[in-house]
NUGUSE-786129 format. One line per field, with one value per atom (N, C-alpha, C, O): atom name; x, y, z. Coordinates in steps of 0.02 Angstrom, whole numbers, padded with zeros to 5 digits. Layout:
BEGIN
torvex <- CA; ...;
x <- X; ...;
y <- Y; ...;
z <- Z; ...;
***
This chain:
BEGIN
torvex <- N; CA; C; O; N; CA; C; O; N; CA; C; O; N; CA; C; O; N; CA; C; O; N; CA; C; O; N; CA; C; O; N; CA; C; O; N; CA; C; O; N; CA; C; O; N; CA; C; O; N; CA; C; O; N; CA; C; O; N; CA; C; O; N; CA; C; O; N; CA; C; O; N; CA; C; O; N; CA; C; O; N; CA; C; O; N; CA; C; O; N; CA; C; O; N; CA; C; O; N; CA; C; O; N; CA; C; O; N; CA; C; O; N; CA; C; O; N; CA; C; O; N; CA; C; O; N; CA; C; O; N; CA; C; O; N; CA; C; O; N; CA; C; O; N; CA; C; O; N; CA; C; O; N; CA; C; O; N; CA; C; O; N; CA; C; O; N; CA; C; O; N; CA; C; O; N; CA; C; O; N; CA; C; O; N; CA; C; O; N; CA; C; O; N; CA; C; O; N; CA; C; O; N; CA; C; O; N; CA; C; O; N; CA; C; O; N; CA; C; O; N; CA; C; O; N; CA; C; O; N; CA; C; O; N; CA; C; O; N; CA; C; O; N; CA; C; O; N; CA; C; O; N; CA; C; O; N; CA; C; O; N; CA; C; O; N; CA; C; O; N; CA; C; O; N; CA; C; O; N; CA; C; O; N; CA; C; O; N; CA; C; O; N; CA; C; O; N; CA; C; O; N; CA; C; O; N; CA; C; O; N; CA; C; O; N; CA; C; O; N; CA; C; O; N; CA; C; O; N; CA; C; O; N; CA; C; O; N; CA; C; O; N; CA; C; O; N; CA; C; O; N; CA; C; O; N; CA; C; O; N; CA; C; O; N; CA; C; O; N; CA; C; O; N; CA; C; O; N; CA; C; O; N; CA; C; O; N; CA; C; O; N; CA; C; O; N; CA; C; O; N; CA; C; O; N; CA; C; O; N; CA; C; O; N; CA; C; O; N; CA; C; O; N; CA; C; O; N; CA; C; O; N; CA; C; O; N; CA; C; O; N; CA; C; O; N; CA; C; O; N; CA; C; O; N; CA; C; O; N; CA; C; O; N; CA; C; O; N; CA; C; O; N; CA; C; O; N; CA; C; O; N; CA; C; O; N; CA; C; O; N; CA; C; O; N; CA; C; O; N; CA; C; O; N; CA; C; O; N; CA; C; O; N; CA; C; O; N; CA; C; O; N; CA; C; O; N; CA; C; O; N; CA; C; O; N; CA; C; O; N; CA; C; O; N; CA; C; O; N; CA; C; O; N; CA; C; O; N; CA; C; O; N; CA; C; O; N; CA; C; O; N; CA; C; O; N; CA; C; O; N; CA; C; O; N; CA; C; O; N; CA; C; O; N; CA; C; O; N; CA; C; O; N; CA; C; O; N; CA; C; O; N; CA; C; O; N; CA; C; O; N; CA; C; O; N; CA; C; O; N; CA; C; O; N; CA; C; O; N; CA; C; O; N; CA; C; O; N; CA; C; O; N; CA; C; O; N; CA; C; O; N; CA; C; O; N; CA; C; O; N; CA; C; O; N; CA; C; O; N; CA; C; O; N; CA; C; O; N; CA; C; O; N; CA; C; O; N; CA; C; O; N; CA; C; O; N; CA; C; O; N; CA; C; O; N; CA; C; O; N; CA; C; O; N; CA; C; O; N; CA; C; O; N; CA; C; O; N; CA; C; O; N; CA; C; O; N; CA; C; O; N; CA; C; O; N; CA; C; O; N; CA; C; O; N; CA; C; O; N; CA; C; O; N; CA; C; O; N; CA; C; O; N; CA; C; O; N; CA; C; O; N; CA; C; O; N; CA; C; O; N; CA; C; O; N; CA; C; O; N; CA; C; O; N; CA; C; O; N; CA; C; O; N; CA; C; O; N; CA; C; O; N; CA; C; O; N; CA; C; O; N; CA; C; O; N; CA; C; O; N; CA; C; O; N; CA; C; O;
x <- 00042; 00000; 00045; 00084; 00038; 00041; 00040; -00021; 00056; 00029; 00035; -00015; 00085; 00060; 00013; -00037; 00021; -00053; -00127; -00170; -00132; -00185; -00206; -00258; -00147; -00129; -00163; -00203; -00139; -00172; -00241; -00270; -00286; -00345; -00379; -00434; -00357; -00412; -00386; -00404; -00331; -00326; -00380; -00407; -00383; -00442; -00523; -00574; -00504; -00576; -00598; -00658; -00548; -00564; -00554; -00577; -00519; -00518; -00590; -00599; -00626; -00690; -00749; -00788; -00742; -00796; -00777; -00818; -00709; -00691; -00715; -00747; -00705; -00731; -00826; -00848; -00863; -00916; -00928; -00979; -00897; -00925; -00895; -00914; -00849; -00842; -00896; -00905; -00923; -00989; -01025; -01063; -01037; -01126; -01095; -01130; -01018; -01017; -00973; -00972; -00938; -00889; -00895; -00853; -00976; -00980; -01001; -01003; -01009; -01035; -00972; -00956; -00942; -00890; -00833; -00819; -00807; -00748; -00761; -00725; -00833; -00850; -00877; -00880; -00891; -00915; -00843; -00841; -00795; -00739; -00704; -00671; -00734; -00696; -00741; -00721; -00800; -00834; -00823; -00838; -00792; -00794; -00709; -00689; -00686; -00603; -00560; -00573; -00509; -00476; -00495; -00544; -00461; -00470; -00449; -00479; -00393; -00382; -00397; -00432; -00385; -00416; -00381; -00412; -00313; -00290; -00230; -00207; -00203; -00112; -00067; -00071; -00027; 00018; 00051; 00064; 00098; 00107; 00152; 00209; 00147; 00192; 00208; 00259; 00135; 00132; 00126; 00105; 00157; 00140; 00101; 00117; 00027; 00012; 00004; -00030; 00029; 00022; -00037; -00060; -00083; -00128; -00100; -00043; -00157; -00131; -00196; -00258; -00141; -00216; -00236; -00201; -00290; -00343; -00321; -00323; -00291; -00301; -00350; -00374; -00367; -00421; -00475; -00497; -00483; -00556; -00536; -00576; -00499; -00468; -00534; -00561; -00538; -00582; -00532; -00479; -00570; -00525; -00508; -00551; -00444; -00440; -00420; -00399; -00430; -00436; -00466; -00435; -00526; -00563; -00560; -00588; -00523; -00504; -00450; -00448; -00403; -00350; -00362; -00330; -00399; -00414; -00446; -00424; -00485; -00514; -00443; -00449; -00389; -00345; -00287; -00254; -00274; -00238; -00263; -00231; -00343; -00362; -00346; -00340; -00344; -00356; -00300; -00299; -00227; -00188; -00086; -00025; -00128; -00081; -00039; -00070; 00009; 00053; 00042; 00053; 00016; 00013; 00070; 00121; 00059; 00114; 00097; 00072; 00119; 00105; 00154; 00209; 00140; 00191; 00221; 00198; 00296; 00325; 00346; 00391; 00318; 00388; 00440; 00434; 00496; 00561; 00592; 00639; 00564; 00587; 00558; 00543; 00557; 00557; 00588; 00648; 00559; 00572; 00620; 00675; 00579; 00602; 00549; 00495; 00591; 00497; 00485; 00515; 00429; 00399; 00442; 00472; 00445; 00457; 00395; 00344; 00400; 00351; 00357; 00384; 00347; 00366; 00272; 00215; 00299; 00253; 00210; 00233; 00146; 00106; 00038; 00009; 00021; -00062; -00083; -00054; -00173; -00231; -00204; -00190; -00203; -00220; -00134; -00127; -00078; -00024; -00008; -00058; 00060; 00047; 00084; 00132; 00049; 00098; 00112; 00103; 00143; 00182; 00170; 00155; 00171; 00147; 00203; 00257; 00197; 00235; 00227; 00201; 00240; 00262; 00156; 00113; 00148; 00072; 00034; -00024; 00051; 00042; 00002; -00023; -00001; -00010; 00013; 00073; -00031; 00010; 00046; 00029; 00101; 00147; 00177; 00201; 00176; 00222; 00268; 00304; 00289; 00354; 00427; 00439; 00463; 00532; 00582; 00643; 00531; 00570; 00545; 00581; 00469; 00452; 00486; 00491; 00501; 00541; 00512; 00451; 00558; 00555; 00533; 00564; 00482; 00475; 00465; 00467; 00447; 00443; 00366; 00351; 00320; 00251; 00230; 00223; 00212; 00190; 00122; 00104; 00076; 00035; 00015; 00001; 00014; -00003; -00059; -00082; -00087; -00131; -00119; -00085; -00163; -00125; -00174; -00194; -00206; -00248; -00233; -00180; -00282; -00293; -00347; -00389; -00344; -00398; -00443; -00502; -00418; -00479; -00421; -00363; -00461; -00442; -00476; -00521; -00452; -00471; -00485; -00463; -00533; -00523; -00464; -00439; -00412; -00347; -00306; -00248; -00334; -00283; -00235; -00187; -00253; -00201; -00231; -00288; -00202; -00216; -00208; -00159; -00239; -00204; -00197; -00240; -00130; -00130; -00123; -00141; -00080; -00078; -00007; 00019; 00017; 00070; 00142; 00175; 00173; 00242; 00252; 00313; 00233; 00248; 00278; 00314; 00256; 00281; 00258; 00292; 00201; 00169; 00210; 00227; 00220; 00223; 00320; 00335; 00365; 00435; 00418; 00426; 00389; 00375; 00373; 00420; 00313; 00321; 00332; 00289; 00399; 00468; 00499; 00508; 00518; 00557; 00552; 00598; 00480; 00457; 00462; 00497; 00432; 00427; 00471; 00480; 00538; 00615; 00630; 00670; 00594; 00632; 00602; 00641; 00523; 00494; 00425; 00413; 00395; 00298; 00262; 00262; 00245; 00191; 00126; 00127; 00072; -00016; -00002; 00025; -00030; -00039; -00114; -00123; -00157; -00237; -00260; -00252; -00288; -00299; -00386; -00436; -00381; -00451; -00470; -00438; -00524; -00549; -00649; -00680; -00658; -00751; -00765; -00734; -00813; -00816; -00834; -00833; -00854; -00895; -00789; -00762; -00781; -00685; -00659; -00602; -00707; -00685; -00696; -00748; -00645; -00657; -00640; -00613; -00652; -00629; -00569; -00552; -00536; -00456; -00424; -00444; -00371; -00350; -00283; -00246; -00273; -00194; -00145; -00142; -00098; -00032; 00027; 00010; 00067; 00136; 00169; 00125; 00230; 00279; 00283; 00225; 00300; 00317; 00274; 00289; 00195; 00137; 00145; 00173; 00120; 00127; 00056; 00028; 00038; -00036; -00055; -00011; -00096; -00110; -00151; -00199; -00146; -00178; -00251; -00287; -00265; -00337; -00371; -00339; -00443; -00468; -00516; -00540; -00522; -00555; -00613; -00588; -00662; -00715; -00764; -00735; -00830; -00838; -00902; -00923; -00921; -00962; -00935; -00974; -00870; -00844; -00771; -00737; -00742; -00690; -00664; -00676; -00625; -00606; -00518; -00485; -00504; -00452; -00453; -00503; -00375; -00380; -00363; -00364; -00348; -00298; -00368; -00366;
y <- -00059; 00000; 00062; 00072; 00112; 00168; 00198; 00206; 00232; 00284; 00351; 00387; 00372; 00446; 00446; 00473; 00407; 00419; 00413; 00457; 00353; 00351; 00427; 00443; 00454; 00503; 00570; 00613; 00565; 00621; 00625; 00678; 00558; 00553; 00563; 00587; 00547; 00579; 00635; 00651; 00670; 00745; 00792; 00846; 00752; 00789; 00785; 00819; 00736; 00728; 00752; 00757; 00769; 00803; 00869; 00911; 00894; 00950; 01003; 01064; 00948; 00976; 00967; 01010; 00919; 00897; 00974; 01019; 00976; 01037; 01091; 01128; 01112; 01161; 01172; 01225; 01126; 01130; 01133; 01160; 01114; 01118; 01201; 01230; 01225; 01277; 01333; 01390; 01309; 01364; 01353; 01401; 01309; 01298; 01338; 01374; 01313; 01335; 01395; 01415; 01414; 01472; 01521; 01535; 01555; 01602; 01582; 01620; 01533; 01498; 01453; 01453; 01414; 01374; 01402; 01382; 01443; 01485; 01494; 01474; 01536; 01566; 01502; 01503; 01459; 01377; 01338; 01305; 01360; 01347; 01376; 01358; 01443; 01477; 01462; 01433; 01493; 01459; 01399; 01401; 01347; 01277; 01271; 01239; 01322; 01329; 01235; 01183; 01261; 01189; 01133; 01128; 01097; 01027; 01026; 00990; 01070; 01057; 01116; 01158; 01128; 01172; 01249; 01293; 01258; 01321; 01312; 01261; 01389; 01371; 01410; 01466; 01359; 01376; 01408; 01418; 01455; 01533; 01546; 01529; 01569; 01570; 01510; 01497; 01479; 01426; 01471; 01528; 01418; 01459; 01415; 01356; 01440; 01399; 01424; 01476; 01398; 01403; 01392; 01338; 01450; 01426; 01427; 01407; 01463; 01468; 01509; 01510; 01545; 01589; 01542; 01493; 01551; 01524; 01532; 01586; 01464; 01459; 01415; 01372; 01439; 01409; 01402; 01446; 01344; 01331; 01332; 01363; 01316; 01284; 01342; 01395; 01297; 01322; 01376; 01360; 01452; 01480; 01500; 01520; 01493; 01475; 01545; 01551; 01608; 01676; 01681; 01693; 01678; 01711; 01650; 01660; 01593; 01552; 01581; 01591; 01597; 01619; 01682; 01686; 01733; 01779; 01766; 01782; 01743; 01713; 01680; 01692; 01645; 01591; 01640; 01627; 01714; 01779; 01792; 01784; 01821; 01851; 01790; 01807; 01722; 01685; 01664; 01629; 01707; 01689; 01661; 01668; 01635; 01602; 01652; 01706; 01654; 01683; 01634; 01574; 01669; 01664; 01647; 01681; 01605; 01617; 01555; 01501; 01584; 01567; 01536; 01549; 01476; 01448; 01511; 01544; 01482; 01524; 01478; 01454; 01436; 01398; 01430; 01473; 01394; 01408; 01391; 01414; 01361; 01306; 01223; 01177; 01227; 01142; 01102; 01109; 01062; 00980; 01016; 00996; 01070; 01093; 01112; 01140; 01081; 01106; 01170; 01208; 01199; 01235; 01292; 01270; 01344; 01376; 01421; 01427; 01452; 01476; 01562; 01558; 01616; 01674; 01698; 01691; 01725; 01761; 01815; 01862; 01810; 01856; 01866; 01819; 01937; 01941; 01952; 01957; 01963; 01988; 02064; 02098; 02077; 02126; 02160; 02207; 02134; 02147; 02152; 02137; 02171; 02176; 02113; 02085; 02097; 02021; 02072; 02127; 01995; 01995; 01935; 01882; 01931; 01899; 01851; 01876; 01778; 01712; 01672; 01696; 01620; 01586; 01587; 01593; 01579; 01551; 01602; 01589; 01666; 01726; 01718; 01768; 01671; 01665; 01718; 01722; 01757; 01796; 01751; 01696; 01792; 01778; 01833; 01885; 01823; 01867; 01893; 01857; 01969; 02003; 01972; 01947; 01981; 01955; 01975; 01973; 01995; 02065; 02031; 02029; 01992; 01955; 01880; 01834; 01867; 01818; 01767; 01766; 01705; 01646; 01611; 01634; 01553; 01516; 01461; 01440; 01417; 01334; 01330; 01343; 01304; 01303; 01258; 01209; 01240; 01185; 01154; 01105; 01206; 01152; 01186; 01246; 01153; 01160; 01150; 01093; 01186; 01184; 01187; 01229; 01119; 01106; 01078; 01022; 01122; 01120; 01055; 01025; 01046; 00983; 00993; 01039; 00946; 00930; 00890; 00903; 00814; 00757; 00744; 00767; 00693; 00669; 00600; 00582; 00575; 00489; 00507; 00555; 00451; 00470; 00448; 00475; 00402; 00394; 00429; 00418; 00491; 00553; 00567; 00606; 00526; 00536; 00575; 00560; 00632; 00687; 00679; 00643; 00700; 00731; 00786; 00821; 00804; 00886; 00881; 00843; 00951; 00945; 00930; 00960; 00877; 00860; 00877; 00842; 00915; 00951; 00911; 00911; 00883; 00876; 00911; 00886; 00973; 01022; 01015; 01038; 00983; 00977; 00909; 00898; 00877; 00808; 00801; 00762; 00846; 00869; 00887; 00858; 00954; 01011; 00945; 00939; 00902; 00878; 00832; 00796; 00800; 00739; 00787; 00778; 00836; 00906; 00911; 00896; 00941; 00971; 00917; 00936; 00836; 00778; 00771; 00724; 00793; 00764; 00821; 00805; 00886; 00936; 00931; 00917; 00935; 00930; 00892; 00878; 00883; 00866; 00941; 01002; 00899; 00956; 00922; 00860; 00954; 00914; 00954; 01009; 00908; 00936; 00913; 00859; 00964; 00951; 00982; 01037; 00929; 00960; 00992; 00971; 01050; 01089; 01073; 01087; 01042; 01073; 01051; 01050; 01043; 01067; 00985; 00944; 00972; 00891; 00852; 00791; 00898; 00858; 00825; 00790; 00848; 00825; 00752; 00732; 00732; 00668; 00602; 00596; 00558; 00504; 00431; 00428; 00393; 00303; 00324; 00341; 00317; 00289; 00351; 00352; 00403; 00433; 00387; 00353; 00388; 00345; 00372; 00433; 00327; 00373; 00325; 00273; 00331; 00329; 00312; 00293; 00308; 00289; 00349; 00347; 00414; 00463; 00506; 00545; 00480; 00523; 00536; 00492; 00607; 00584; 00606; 00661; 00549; 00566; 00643; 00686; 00648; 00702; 00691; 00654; 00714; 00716; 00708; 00659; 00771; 00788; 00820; 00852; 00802; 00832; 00910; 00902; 00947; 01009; 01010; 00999; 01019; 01008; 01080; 01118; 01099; 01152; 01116; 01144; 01042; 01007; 00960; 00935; 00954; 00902; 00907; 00934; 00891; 00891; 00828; 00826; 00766; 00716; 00683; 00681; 00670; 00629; 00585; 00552; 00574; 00525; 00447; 00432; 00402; 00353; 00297; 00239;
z <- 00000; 00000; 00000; 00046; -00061; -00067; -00014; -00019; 00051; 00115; 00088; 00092; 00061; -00002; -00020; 00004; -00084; -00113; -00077; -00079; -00046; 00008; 00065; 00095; 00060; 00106; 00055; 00074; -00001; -00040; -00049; -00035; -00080; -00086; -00033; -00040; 00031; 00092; 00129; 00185; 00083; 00101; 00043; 00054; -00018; -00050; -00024; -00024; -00006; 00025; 00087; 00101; 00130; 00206; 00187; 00225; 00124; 00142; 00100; 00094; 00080; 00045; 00123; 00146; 00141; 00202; 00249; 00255; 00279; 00321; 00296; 00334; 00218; 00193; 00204; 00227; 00187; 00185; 00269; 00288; 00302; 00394; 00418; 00469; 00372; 00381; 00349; 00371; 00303; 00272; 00313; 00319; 00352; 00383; 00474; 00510; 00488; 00553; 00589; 00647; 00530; 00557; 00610; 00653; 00601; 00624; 00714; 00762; 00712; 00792; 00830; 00889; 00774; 00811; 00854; 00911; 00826; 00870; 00936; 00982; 00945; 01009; 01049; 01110; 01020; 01039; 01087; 01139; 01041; 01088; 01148; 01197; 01110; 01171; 01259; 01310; 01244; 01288; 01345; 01405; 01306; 01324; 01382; 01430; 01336; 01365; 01353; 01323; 01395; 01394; 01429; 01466; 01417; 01442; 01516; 01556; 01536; 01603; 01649; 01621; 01698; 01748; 01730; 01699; 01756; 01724; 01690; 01663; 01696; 01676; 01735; 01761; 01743; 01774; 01772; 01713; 01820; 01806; 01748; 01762; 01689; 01651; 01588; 01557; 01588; 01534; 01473; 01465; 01425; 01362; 01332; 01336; 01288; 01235; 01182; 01179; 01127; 01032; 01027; 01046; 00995; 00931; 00875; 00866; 00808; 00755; 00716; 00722; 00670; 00630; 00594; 00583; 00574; 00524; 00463; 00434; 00434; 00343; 00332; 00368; 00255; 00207; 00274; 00310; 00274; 00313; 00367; 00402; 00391; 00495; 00528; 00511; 00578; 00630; 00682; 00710; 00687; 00730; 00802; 00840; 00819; 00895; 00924; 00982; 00872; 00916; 00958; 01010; 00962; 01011; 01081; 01135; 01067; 01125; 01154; 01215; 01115; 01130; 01167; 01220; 01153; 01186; 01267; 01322; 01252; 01310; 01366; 01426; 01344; 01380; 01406; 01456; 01357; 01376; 01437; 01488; 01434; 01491; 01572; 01631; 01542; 01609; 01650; 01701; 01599; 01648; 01576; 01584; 01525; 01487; 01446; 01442; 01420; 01363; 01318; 01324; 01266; 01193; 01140; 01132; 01114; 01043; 01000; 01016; 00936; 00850; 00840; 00865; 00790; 00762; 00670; 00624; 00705; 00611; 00592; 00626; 00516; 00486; 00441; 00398; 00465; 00471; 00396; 00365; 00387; 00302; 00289; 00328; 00231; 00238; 00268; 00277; 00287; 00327; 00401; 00421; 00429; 00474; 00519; 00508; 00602; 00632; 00633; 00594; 00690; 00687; 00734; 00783; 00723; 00786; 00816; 00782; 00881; 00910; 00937; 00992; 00926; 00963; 00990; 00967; 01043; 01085; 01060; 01027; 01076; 01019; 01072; 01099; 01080; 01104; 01060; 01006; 01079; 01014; 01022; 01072; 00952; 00940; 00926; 00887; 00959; 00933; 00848; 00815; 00801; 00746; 00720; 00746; 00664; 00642; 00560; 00534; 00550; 00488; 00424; 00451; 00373; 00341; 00327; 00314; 00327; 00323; 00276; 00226; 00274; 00230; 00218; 00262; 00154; 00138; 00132; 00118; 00139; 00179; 00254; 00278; 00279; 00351; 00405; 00418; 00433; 00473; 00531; 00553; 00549; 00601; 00654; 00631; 00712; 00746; 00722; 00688; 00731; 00709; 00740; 00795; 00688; 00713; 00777; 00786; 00812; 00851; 00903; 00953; 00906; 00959; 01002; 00961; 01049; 01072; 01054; 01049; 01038; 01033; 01089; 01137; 01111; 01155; 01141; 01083; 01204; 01194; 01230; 01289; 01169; 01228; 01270; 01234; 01334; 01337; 01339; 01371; 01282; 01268; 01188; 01188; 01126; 01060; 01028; 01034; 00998; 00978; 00902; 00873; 00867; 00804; 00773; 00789; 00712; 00656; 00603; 00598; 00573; 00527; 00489; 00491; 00452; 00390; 00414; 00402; 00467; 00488; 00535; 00537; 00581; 00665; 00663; 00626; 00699; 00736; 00808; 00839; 00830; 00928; 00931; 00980; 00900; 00934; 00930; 00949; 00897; 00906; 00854; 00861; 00788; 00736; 00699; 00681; 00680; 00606; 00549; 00538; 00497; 00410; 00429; 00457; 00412; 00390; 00311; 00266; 00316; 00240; 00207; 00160; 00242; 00202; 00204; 00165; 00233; 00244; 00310; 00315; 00356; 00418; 00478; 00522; 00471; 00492; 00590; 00636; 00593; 00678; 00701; 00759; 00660; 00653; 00695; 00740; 00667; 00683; 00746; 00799; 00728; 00796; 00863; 00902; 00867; 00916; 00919; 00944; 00897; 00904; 00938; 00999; 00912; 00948; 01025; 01064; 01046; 01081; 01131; 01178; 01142; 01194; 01194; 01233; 01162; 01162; 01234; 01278; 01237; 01272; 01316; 01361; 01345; 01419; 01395; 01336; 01432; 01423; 01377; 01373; 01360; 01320; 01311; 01308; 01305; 01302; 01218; 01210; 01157; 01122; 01079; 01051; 01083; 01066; 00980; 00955; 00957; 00899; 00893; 00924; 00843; 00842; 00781; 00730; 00783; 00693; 00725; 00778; 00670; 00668; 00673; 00640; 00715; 00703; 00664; 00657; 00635; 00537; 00494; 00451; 00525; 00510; 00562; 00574; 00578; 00613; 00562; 00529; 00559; 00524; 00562; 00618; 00537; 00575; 00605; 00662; 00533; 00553; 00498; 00439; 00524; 00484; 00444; 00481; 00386; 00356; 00392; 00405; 00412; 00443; 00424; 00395; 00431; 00421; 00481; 00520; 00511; 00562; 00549; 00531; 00539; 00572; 00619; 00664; 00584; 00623; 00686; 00717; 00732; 00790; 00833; 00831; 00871; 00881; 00937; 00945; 00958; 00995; 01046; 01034; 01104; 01180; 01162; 01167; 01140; 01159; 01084; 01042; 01081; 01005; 01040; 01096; 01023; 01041; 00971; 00916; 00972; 00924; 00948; 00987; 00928; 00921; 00986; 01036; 00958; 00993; 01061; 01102; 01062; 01114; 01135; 01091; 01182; 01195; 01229; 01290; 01197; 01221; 01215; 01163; 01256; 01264; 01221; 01209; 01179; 01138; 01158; 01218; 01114; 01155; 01138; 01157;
***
């Protein structure tokens, strides 16, 4: 079995389903999350957690993020760095000014410090309850956290709209699964 190719055909296909759960739910899901907050109680003084802006369809974790500023957490965005290179992370509030990145994705200015988060928040196309993702292909989350469990604990939870849940996502030996799924409807532990 092909795992590329297999890998491509149900990246076309999740990424039309995500799209269409994004027409019907955009304008409700975000604040659906924020609402709901995290999975665990707070953050500890000086935790950092990564979201990420919103491309194409991804469900957005601003107004969570806003919400997770006021309750105590430091903020920060992933920048990629280059191919087949992980992710890095600098410190960012709402409403600070970004900069435009690779994809034109905005990103924190270069001027903002680098950090290590310990908990990630990491967008996709489709999810399994066992916690495995499609993204889109670069493996860019996939590095990030070989990286990141190499350096301390990190919880890392993936967000997308739950119309993006499938059986079994295809994966590979490099995949790496994720803690917790954040949905607009549910929030569960994977495993």
């Amino acid at each position: 079995m092909d795992i590329a190719a297999v890998k491509r055909r149900a990246r076309g296909e999740a990424s039309k389903c995500r799209a269409a759960g994004h027409e019907l739910l955009h304008a409700t899901a975000k604040h659906e999350l924020a609402q709901r907050g995290l999975p665990f109680a707070s953050a500890p003084l000086q935790s950092v957690i990564s979201g990420f802006f919103p491309y194409k369809s991804e469900i957005s974790t601003l107004p969570l993020l806003t919400r997770l500023r006021g309750d105590g957490w430091r903020l920060a965005m992933p920048v990629v760095m280059g191919e087949g290179l992980p992710l890095t992370f600098r410190l960012w509030a709402p409403g600070e000014p970004t900069v435009s990145g690779i994809w034109n994705i905005p990103v924190p200015a270069d001027t903002s410090p680098e950090v290590l988060p310990d908990v990630l928040m990491v967008p996709m196309l489709a999810f399994d309850s066992k916690g495995y993702r499609l993204g889109y292909g670069g493996g860019f989350y996939d590095r990030t956290l070989v990286k990141l469990r190499a350096l301390k604990p990190i919880v890392a939870i993936g967000v997308a709209y739950s119309c993006q849940q499938v059986e079994e996502v295809p994966r590979g030996p490099f995949d790496q699964p994720l803690d917790y799924i954040m949905t607009e409807k549910d929030t569960f532990a994977c495993g």
